[in-house]
C-alpha positions in Angstrom: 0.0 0.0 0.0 2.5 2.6 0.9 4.1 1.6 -3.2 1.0 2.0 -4.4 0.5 5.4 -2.6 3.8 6.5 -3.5 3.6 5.5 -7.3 0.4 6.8 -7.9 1.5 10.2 -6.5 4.5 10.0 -8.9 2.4 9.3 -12.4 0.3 12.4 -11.2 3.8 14.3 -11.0 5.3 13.0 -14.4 1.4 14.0 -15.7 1.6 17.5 -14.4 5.0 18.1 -15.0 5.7 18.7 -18.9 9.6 19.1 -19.1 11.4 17.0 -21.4 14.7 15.2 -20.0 17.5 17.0 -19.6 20.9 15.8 -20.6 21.4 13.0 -17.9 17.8 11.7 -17.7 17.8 11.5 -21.8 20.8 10.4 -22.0 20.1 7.1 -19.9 16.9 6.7 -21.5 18.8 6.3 -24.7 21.0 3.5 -23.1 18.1 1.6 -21.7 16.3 1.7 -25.5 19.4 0.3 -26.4 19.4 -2.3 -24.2 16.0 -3.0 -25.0 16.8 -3.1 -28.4 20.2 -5.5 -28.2 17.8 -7.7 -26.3 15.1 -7.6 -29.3 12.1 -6.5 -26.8 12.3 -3.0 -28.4 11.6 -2.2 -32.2 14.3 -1.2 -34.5 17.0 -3.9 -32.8 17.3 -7.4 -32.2 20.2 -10.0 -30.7 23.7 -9.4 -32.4 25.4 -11.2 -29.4 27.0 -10.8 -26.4 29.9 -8.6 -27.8 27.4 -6.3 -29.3 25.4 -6.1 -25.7 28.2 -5.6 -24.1 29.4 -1.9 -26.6 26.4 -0.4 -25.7 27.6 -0.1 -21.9 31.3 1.5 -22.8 31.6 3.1 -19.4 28.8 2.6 -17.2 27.7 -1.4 -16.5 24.5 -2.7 -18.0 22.3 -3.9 -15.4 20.0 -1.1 -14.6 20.0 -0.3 -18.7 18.8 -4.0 -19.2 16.7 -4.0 -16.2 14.6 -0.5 -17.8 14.9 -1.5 -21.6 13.4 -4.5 -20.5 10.5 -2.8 -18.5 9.9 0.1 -21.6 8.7 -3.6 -23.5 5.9 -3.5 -21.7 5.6 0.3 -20.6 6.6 1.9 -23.6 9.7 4.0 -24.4 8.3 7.7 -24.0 9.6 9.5 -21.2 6.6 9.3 -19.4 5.9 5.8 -19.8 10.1 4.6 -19.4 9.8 6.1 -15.8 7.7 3.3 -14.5 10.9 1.5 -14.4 12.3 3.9 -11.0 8.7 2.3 -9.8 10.2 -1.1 -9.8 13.1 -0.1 -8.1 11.4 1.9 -5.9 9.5 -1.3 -4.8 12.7 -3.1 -4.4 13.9 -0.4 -2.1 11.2 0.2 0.3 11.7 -3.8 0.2 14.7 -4.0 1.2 14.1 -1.1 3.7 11.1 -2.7 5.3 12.5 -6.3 5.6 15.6 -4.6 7.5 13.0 -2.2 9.5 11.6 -5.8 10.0 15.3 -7.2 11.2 15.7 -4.1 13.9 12.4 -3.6 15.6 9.9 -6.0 14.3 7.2 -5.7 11.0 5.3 -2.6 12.5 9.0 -0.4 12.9 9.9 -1.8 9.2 6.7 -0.4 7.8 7.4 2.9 9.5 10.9 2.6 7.9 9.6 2.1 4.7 6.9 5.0 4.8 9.4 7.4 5.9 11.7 6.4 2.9 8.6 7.3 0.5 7.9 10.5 2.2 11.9 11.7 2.0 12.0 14.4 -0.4 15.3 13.7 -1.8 14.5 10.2 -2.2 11.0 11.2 -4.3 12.6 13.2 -6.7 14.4 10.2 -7.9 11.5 8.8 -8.6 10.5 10.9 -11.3 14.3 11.5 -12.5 15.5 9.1 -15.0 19.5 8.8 -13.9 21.1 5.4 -12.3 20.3 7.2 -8.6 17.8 4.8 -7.7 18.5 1.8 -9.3 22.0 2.2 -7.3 20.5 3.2 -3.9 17.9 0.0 -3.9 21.0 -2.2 -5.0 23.5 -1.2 -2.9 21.1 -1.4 0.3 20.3 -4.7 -0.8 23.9 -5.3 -0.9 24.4 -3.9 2.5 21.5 -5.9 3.9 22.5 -9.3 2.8 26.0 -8.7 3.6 25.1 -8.1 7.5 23.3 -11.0 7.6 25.7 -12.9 6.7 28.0 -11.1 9.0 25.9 -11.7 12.2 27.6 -14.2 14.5 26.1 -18.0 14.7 23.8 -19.1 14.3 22.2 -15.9 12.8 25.3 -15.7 10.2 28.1 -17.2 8.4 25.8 -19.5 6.5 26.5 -20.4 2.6 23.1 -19.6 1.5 23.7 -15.7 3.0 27.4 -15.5 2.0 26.4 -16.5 -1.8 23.0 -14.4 -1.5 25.3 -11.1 -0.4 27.9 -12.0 -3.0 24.8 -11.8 -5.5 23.4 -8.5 -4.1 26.7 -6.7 -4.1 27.0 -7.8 -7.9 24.1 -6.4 -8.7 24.4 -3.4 -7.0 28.6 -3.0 -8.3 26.5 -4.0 -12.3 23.9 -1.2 -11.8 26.8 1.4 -11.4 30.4 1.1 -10.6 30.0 3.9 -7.2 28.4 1.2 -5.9 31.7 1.1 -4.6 31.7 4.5 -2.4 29.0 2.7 0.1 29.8 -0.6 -0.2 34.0 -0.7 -0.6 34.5 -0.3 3.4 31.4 -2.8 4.7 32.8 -5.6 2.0 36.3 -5.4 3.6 35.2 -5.0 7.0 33.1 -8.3 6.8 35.5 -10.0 4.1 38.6 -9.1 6.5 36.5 -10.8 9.5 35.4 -13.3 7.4 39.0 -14.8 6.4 39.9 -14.6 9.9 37.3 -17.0 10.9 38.2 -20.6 9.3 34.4 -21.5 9.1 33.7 -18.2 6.8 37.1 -18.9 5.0 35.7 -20.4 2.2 32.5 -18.7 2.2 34.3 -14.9 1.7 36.5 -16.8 -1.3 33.8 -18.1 -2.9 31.5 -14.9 -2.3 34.6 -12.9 -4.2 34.6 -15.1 -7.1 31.2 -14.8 -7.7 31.3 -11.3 -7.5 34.6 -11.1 -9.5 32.3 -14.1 -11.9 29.7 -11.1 -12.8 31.8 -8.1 -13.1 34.8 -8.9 -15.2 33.2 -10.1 -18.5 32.0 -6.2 -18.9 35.3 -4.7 -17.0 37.2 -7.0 -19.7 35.1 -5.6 -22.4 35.3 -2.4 -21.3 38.0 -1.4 -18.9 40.2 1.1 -20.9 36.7 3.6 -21.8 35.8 3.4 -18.2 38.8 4.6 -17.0 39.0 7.5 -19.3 34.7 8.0 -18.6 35.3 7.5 -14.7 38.7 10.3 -15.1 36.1 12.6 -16.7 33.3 12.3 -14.6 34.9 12.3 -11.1 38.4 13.4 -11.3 37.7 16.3 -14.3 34.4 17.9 -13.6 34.8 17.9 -10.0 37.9 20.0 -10.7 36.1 21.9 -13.6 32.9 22.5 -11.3 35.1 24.4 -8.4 34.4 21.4 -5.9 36.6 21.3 -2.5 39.7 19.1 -2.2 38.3 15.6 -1.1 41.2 16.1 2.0 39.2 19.1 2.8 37.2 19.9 6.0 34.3 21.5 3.2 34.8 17.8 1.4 33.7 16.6 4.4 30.7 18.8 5.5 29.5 19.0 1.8 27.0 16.4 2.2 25.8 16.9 5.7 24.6 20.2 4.9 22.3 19.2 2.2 20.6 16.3 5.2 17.8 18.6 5.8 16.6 19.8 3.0 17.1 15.9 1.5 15.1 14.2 4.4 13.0 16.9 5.4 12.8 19.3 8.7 9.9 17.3 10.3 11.6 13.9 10.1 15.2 15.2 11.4 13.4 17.0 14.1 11.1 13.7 15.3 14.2 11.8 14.9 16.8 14.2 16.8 14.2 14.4 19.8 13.6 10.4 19.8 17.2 10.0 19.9 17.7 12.8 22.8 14.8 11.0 24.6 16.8 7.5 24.1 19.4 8.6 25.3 18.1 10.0 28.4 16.1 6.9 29.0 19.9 5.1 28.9 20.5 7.0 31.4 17.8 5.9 33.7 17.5 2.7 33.3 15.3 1.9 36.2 12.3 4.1 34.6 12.8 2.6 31.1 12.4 -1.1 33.3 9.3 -0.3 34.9 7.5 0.5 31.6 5.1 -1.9 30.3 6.5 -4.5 27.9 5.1 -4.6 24.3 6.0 -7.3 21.9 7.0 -4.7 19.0 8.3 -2.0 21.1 11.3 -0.8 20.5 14.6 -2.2 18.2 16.8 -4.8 19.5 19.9 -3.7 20.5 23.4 -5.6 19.7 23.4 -7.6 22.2 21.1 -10.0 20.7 23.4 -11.2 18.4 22.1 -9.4 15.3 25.3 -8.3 13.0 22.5 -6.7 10.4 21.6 -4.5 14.0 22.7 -1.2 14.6 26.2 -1.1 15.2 26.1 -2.8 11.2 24.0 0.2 10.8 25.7 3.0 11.7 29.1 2.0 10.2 27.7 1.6 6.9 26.5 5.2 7.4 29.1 6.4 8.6 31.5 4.7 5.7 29.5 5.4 2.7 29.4 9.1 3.6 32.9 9.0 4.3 33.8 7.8 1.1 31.3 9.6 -1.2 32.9 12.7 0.5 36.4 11.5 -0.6 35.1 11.5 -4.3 36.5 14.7 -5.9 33.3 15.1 -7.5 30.0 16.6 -5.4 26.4 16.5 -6.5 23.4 16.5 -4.0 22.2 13.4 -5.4 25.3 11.1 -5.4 24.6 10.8 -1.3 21.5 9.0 -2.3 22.4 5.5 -1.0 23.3 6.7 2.1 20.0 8.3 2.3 17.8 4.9 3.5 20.8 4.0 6.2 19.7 8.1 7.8 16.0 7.2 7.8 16.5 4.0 9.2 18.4 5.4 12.3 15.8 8.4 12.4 12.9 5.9 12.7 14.6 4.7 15.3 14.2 8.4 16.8 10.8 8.2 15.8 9.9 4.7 17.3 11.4 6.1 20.9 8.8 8.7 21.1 6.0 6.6 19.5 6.6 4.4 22.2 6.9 6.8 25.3 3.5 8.2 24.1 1.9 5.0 24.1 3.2 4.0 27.6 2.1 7.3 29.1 -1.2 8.9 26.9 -2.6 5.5 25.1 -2.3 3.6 21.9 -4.7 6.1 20.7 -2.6 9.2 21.1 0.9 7.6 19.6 -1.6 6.9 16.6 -2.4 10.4 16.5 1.7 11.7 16.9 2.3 9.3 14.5 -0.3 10.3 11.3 0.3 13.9 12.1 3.9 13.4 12.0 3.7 11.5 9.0 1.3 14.1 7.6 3.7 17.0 8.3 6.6 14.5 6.5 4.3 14.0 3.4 3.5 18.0 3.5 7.0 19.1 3.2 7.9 16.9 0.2 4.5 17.8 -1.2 5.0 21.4 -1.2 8.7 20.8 -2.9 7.8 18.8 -5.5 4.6 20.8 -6.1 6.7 24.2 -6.3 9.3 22.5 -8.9 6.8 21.3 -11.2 6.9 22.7 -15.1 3.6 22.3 -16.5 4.5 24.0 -19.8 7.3 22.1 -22.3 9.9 24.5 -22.6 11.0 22.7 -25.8 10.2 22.2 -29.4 12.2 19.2 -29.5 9.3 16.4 -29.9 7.8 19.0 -32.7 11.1 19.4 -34.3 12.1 15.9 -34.7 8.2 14.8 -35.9 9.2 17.1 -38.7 12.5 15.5 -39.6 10.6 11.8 -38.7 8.1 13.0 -41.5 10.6 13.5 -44.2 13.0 10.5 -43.5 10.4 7.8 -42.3 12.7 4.4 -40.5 15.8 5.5 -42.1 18.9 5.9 -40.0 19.7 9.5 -39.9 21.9 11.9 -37.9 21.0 15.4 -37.0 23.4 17.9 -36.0 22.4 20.4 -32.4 23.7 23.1 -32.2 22.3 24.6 -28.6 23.5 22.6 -25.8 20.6 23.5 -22.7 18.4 21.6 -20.6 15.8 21.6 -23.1 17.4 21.2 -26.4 20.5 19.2 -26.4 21.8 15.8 -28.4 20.5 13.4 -26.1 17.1 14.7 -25.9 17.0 15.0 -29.9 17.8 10.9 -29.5 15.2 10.6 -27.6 12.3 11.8 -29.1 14.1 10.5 -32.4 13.8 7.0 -31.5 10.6 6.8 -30.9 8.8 3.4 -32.0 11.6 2.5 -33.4 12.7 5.6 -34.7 16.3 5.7 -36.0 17.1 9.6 -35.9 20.0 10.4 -33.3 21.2 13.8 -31.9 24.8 14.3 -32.0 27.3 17.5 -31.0 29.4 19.4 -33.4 31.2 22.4 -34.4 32.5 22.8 -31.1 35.9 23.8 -32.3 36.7 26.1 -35.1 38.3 23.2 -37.1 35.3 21.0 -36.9 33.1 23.7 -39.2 34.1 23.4 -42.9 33.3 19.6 -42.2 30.1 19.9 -40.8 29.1 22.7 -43.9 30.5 19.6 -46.2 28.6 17.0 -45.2 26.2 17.7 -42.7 22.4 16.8 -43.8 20.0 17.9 -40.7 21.2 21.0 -38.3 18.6 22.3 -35.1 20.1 25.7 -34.9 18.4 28.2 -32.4 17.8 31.9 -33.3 19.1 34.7 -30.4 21.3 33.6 -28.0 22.0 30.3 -30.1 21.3 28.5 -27.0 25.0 27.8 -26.0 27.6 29.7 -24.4 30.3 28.9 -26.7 31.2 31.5 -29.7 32.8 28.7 -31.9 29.0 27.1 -31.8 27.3 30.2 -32.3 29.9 31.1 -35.6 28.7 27.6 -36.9 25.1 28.3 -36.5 25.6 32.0 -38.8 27.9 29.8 -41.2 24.9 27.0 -42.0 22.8 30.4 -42.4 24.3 32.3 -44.6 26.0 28.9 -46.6 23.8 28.6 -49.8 24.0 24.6 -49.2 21.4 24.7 -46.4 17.8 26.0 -46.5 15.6 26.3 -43.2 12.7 23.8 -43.2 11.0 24.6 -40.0 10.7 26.6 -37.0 9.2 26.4 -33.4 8.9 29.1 -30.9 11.6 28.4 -27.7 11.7 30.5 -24.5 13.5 33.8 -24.3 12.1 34.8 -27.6 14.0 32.3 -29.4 13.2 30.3 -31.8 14.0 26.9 -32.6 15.0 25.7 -36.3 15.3 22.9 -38.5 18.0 23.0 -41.6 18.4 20.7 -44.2 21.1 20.0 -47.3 19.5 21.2 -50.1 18.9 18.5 -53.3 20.8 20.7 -55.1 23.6 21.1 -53.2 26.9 18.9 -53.4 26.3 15.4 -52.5 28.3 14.8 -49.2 31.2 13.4 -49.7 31.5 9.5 -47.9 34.1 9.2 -44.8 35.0 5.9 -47.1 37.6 7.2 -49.0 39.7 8.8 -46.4 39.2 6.4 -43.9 40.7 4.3 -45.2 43.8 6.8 -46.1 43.6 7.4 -42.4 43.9 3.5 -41.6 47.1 3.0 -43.9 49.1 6.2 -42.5 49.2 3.8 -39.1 52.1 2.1 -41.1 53.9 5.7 -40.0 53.4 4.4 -36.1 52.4 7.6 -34.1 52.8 10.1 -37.3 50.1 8.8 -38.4 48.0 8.1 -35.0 47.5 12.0 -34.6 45.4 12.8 -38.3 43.3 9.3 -36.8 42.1 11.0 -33.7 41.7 14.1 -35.3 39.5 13.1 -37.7 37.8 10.2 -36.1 35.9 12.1 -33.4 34.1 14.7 -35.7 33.4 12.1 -38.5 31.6 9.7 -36.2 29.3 12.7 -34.8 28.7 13.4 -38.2 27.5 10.2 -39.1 26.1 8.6 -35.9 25.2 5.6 -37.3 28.5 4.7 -38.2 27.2 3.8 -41.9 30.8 4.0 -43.4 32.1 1.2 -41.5 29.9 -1.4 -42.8 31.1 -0.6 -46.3 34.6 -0.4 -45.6 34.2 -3.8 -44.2 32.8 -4.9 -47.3 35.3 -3.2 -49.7 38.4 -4.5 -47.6 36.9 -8.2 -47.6 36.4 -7.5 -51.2 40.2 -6.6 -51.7 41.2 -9.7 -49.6 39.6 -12.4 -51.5 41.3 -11.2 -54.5 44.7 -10.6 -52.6 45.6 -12.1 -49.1 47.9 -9.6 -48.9 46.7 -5.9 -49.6 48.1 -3.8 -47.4 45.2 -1.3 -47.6 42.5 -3.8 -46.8 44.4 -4.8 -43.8 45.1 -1.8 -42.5 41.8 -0.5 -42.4 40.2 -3.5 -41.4 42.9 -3.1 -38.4 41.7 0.3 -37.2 37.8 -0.8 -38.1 38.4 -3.4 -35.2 40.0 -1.1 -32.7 37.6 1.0 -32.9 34.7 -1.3 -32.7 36.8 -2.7 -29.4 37.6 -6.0 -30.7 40.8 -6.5 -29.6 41.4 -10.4 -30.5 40.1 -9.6 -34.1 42.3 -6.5 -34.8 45.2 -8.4 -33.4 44.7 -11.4 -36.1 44.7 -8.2 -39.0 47.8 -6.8 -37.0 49.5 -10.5 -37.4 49.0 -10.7 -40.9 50.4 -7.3 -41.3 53.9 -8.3 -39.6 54.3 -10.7 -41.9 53.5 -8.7 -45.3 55.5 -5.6 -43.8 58.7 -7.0 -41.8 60.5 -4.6 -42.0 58.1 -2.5 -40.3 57.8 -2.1 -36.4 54.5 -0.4 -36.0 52.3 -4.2 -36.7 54.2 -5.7 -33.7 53.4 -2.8 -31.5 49.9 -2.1 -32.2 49.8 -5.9 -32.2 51.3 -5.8 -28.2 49.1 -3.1 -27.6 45.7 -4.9 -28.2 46.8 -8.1 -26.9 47.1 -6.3 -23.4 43.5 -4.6 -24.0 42.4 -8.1 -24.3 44.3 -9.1 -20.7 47.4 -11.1 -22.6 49.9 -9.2 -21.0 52.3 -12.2 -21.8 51.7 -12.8 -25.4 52.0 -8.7 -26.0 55.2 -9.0 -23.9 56.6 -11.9 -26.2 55.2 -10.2 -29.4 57.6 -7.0 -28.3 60.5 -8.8 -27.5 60.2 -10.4 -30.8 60.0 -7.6 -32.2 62.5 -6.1 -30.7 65.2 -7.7 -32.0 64.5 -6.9 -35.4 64.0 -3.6 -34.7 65.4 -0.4 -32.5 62.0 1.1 -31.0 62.0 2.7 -27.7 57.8 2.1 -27.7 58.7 -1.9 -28.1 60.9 -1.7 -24.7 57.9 0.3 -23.2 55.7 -2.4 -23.7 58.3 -5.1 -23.0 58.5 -3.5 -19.5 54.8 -3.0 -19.1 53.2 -6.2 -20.8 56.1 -8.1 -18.6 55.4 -6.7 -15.2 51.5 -6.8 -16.1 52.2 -10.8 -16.7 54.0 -10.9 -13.4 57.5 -10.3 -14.3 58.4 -8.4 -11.3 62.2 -8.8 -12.7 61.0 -6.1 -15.3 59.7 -3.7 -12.4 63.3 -1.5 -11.9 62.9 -0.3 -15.6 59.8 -0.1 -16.5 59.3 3.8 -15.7 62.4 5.0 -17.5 61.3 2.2 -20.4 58.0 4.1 -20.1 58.5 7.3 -20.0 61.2 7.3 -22.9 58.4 5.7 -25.1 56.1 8.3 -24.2 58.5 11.0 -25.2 58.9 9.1 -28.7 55.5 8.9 -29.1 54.3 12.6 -28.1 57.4 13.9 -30.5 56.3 12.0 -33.7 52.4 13.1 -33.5 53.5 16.0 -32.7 55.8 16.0 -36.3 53.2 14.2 -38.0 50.3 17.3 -37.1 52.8 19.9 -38.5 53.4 18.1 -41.9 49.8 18.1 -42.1 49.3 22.0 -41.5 
């Protein structure tokens, strides 16, 4: 009843409320279509393997992706209708919540838990926001959960069943999003630590690590080197680019604690603080609190019962997961979310105190009374929040815009260029709304630098520009957006009033125009200048990253594929063929394919280096740090490369050649040098 309660005043919000997702919320809505689609429950996909799942989730895992593609089968994948996903997780929270509730005090104190989590205002705007918050926070206090139940002494703990069932839960919550790991890295070492020092739970914490370690290295594997670079941008970058306080700080560490009463509201914090005061007082006289009148469900069970899931369990996982959130260099009010539950669990604790002293000294009926009017007062504050933050007019064209590009291209795969970059009109929206029913239209980003602009003017086909400010702050865009104007290729094919004035338009390539000339051509130009080793590796990433907004869809690759197996069957040998086929594996992240091209390359070109050390590269991107460290030393003796004895040191140490170790960071950083000062050449013959 209290899901119910809570999810039908949710689909009221998402119906009053009229804003489109923002970049985040869109952005995730995209991943779980794609899911949806990999999976063949969504139209315009179906199963291309376990590879091709796998791509879609480059640097955040798949579970919660899979998990809501799956649910927009049956929901639908508008906005609206995508959201009743965070109701599924919802129910698995207050779940969890409840059944712990049930663990500390008994099934009346792990309903109050539960309502109390619904009524949190922090925790109902997730609800209604489409982001990973929380699927993570319902995973990871599963996680936390299980795990103290299995570290409760015997006979409560330290069975199989609940080390394997914990194992499970903190896989799913570590598959759902990698932070997992701020609110779970400290409980999982405490009770793993404990664990191997009890020879009962010995095997239990092995086996629970392998099973973990079972789940959550096929996608690391897959993906490891894009979510380090996503996981450097996100946290290590932005917090730095967003003026957030050292994580060493004192501010770090009062960041989050700051935000507690707006996040769990000024009625529960104040019920809670007094129940604990009046706790604490009563643990002071403990003669009074004796003579009371015993109730079966009247009060939480303190440690001494034996319960490792009781409050000391509690606390510490508090305490750690804000610790460790606040060590993240990155701040954002809503990445304390799964430390949010472990608050209102110790508040209703507060709560349950003074229910309880009511009851002994006024009557049942009067703590029923405390308890709806404090519940009511709860409910009002989040009411009034939400109410006040609600946008019951669309601030963006967007759906209009794309139904006008939807009506001139029908199914077909097509890429449209945005310029603005806001809230309400931005790439990942424009994928949205493109995708629709099995829409194939995506938003993508250009023209963000200067160089980018006589290639979008050459072969861009669909542009939303905006009129007035241009909706973006930076002056490279806004040049773009007067170029496409005044360029006699382009003519404007629609337009939609936007907010300040602005409106919002729709360019398209004229028929006339110059057809667009294919990426084809110099792709594969691109592929063979690898033969020049880094020379060549700088005109690769200059070009590959514009080209690949330009055509989202990555069309060109299927047809360079096609005309390099073409070129093979007539000659084994064409160095062309190989070479591009080479780079069209890299980037596709197929390591073990690229390195068979790569292979066949050392034997057409010996006397060429650069096969054997791309070669070494992608073996150790495919975790064969001792066949890339034989394939360098091979190498190495035909051939005088400082980048070969950088990956000798690095593949050999990574294979456990700790004889390597002394060398490797002069071996390193002289291959780095080599490498930074032949791109660097390469870009200046190209100028």
């Amino acid at each position: 009843m209290i899901w119910l309660a809570g999810t039908f005043a949710d689909r009221l919000w998402l119906q009053l409320d009229q804003r489109l997702p923002a970049w985040d919320q869109a952005e995730y809505i995209n991943s779980a279509v794609d899911h949806g689609r990999a999976l063949g429950l969504l139209a315009g996909g179906g199963w291309q393997g376990w590879s091709a799942l796998l791509d879609l989730s480059p640097k955040i895992p798949p579970l919660a992706s899979l998990v809501n593609g799956s649910v927009m089968a049956f929901s639908g994948d508008s906005p609206d209708q995508a959201s009743w996903a965070l109701a599924i997780w919802q129910l698995l929270l207050l779940a969890v919540v409840a059944c712990w509730g049930r663990q500390l005090g008994g099934p009346r104190f792990g309903l109050l838990a539960a309502a109390l989590v619904c009524l949190a205002p922090a925790l109902a705007a997730l609800r209604v926001d489409f982001t990973l918050d929380l699927p993570l926070t319902a995973t990871a206090m599963l996680a936390l959960w299980r795990l103290g139940c299995w570290y409760a002494p015997a006979p409560r703990g330290g069975r199989w069943s609940q080390a394997l069932v914990a194992a499970a839960a903190v896989a799913t919550a570590v598959m759902v999003k990698q932070s997992a790991l701020l609110v779970l890295l400290l409980p999982c070492l405490w009770a793993a630590g404990t664990g191997l020092g009890q020879p009962q739970r010995r095997l239990q914490t092995l086996a629970a690590l392998a099973l973990v370690l079972t789940v959550a290295l096929p996608w690391l594997k897959h993906n490891w080197i894009t979510t380090l670079g996503g996981t450097n941008r996100a946290v290590i970058e932005s917090g730095a680019a967003e003026g957030d306080p050292s994580p060493l700080s004192l501010a770090s560490l009062f960041w989050y604690p700051r935000l507690f009463p707006a996040q769990l509201g000024a009625p529960m914090l104040a019920v809670g603080a007094a129940g604990g005061a009046l706790a604490l007082w009563q643990r002071r006289r403990p003669a009074d609190a004796a003579a009371e009148p015993p109730d079966q469900d009247s009060g939480p069970p303190t440690e001494s019962g034996g319960t490792g899931s009781g409050w000391g369990w509690l606390l510490g996982c508090a305490l750690a997961g804000w610790l460790v959130t606040s060590l993240s260099p990155n701040k954002d009010p809503r990445y304390i979310a799964p430390v949010l539950p472990l608050l209102v669990l110790l508040l209703a604790r507060g709560w349950w105190v003074l229910l309880q002293a009511a009851r002994a000294r006024f009557g049942p009926w009067l703590g029923a009374v405390l308890l709806g009017v404090g519940l009511l007062g709860t409910g009002a504050t989040t009411a009034s929040e939400r109410v006040g933050e609600l946008e019951r007019r669309a601030e963006s064209p967007v759906p209009e815009a794309i139904e006008a590009v939807r009506q001139r291209v029908g199914t077909a795969p097509t890429t449209v260029l945005v310029i603005p970059s806001t809230a309400e009109v931005n790439q990942h929206n424009v994928s949205t709304f493109g995708r629709l029913g099995g829409g194939q239209i995506l938003g993508r980003e250009s023209g963000k630098q200067k160089r980018e602009h006589d290639l979008v003017l050459q072969q861009a086909q669909w542009l939303l520009l905006a009129s007035g400010d241009q909706g973006t702050k930076r002056k490279e865009s806004r040049q773009l957006s007067r170029s496409v104007r005044s360029d006699g290729r382009f003519e404007r094919v629609g337009s939609w009033p936007w907010t300040k004035g602005r409106q919002l338009e729709l360019w398209q390539r004229r028929a006339a125009a110059p057809a667009a000339v294919p990426f084809d051509r110099r792709f594969i130009t691109l592929a063979r200048g690898l033969e020049q080793g880094p020379a060549g590796l700088g005109a690769v990433f200059d070009a590959i990253g514009p080209e690949h907004q330009l055509d989202g869809h990555f069309l060109y690759q299927a047809r360079v594929r096609r005309w390099a197996e073409a070129r093979l069957s007539a000659n084994p040998n064409d160095r062309e063929a190989l070479w591009a086929l080479a780079l069209l594996d890299v980037l596709l992240n197929r390591p073990a394919a690229a390195e068979g091209w790569f292979k066949q390359l050392e034997a057409v070109d010996p006397a060429n280096p650069w096969p054997s050390a791309y070669r070494s590269v992608v073996l150790l991107a495919d975790w064969r740090p001792w066949q890339a460290a034989a394939v360098a030393e091979a190498a190495r003796l035909r051939h005088d490369e400082p980048v070969l004895d950088g990956l000798i040191h690095v593949a050999g140490v990574l294979g456990g050649d700790l004889r390597r170790l002394p060398g490797t960071r002069a071996a390193v950083e002289a291959a780095i040098a080599s490498v930074e000062a032949r791109i660097e050449a390469g870009a200046k013959e190209g100028r």
